[in-house]
N, C-alpha and C positions, 0 to 999 in steps of 0.2 A: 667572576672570581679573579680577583687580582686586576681589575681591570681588563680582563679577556675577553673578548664579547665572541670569541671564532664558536663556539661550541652552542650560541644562540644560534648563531649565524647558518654551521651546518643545518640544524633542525630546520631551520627556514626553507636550505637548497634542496633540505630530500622532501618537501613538498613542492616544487617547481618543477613546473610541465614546459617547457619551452612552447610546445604545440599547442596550447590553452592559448597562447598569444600571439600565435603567429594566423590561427585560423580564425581568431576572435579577437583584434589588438583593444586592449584595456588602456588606453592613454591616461589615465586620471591615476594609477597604480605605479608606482616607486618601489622598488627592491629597499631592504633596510641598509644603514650605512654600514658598509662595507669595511671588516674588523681588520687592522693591521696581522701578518703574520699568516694571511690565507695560502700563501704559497710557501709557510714554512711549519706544515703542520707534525705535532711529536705524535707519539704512542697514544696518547690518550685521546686524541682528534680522533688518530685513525681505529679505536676501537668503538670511539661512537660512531661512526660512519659505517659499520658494520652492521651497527644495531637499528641504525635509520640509513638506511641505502641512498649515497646521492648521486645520481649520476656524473659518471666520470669528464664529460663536457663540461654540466653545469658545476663542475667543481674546478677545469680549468679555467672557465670563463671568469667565476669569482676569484681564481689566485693571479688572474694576470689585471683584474681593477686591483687588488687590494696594492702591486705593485703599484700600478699608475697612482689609486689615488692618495697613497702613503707618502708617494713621492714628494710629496705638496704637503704633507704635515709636519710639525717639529718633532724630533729627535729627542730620545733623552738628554744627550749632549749638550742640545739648543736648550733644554731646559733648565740644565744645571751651569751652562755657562755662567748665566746673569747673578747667579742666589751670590748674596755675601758671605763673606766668612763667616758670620754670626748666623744667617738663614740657614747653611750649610752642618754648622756643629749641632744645630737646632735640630737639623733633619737625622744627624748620627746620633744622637742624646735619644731621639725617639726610637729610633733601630736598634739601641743598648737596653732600652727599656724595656723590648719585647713588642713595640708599636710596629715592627720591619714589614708586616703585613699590607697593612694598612697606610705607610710609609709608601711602598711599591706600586698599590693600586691608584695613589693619587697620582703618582710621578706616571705611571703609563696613562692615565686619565687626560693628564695633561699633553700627552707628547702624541699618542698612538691612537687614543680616539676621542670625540667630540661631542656632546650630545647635542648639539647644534649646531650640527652639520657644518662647520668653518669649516673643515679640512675637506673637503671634497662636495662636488657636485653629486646630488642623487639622480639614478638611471630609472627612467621609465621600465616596468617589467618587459614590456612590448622591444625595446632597445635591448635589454640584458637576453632576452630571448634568440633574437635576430644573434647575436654576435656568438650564445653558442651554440646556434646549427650551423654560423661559419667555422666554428672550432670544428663541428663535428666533422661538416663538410670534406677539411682537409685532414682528419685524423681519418676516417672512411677511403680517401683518396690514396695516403700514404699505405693503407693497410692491403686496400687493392694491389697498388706498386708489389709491395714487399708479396703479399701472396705469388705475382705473378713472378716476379725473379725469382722467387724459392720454384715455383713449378719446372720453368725454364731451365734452371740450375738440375734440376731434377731428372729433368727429359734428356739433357746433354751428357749427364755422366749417364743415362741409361743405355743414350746412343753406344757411349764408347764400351758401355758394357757388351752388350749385343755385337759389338764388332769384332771384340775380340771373343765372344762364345763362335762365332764364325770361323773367326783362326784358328779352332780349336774342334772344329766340327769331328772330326775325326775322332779324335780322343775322347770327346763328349760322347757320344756314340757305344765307343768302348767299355765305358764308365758306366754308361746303362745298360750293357750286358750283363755286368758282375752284378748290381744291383739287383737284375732281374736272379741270378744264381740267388739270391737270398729267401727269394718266396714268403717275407715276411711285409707285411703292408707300409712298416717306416720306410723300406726300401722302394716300393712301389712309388712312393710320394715321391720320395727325389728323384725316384727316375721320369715320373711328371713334370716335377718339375724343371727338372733340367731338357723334358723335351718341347716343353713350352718355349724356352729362352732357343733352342734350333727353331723352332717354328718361327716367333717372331724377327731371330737372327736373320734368316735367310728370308724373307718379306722384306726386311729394312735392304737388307744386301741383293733384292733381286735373284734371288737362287731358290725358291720356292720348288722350283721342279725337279729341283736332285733330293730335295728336304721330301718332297711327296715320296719319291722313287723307296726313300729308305726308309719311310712311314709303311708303307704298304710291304716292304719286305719284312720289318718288325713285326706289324700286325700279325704276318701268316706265320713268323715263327714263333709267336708268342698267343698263338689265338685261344688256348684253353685257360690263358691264366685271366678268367673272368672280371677278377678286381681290377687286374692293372688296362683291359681294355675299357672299363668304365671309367676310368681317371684319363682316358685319353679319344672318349668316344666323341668329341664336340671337334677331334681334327681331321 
């Protein structure tokens, strides 16, 4: 359409298996030429891409050839340089006439793709394969990265949280007295859970034995309220 060939193209990439040629390489097998505009797909690429799934590798693999091998073809620019002034009003007289269609797909035909293959070299499938499990490789590697700082990030403000429930043991404590005055089970819960965060607080901070001490005094004066020693039976 219009000289577009990206929407043959996708259909192509959500049947490519990378792993079909990497465990079995088909040397005699070429990927189809590769359509200008892979790495600038609109709304309508990306609603067919919905409909035929392509993998997100094998769809950066084909937008970073379509750069390379676009690179190496002519331009509309380069095409319309040369036209004379009579070729050129030639080509507006057809766009006034309602030919603009058809006008368009020649001009991209000419510039953006090739049916013989001038403008670029074709990749073995077995080639195009290998380069996206390098893509995937380091998009898997970055993903790991990012996982693991977000953890880290995660454990470090927990640290500082835990340090200051420490500073605050006291009052925390307090807090779960009146909760306990309320004998309703939303209040049980956070008294759980705020005796979970002493527990772990004093583990990180080494004070476990004064955390026990006021465990076992809680326990015996709170021992008939059956629910809230089940929320707290695993300490």
């Amino acid at each position: 359409m219009q000289g577009d060939y990206r929407s043959l193209f996708i259909g192509w990439l959500a049947g490519f298996n990378p792993d079909e040629y990497t465990d079995n390489a088909k040397e005699d097998e070429s990927i189809p030429p590769v359509p200008y505009g892979m790495d600038m797909l609109g709304p309508a690429h990306r609603a067919l891409i919905k409909q035929f799934p392509v993998d997100q590798d094998v769809l950066k693999a084909a937008a970073d050839l379509s750069r390379e091998f676009m690179s190496q073809c002519d331009t509309i620019e380069h095409i319309l340089d040369p036209l004379s002034r009579n070729e050129m009003k030639a080509l507006l007289e057809r766009v006034a006439a309602g030919d603009g269609m058809k006008v368009m797909a020649e001009l991209n035909n000419q510039s953006f793709y090739r049916g013989d293959d001038s403008c670029q070299k074709r990749m073995a499938c077995d080639d195009f394969a290998t380069q996206v499990l390098d893509i995937r490789g380091v998009r898997v590697n970055k993903e790991t990265e990012a996982r693991a700082r977000k953890k880290r990030k995660k454990e470090a403000a927990h640290r500082l949280h835990l340090k200051s429930v420490m500073q605050r043991a006291d009052a925390i404590w307090s807090e779960i007295d009146k909760l306990m005055e309320q004998k309703i089970s939303k209040a049980y819960d956070e008294a759980a859970k705020k005796m979970i965060d002493l527990h772990d607080a004093s583990k990180q901070e080494k004070k476990e034995a004064e955390f026990n001490r006021r465990l076992i005094a809680f326990k015996a004066k709170y021992s008939r309220r059956a629910a809230m020693m089940r929320r707290i039976s695993k300490m």
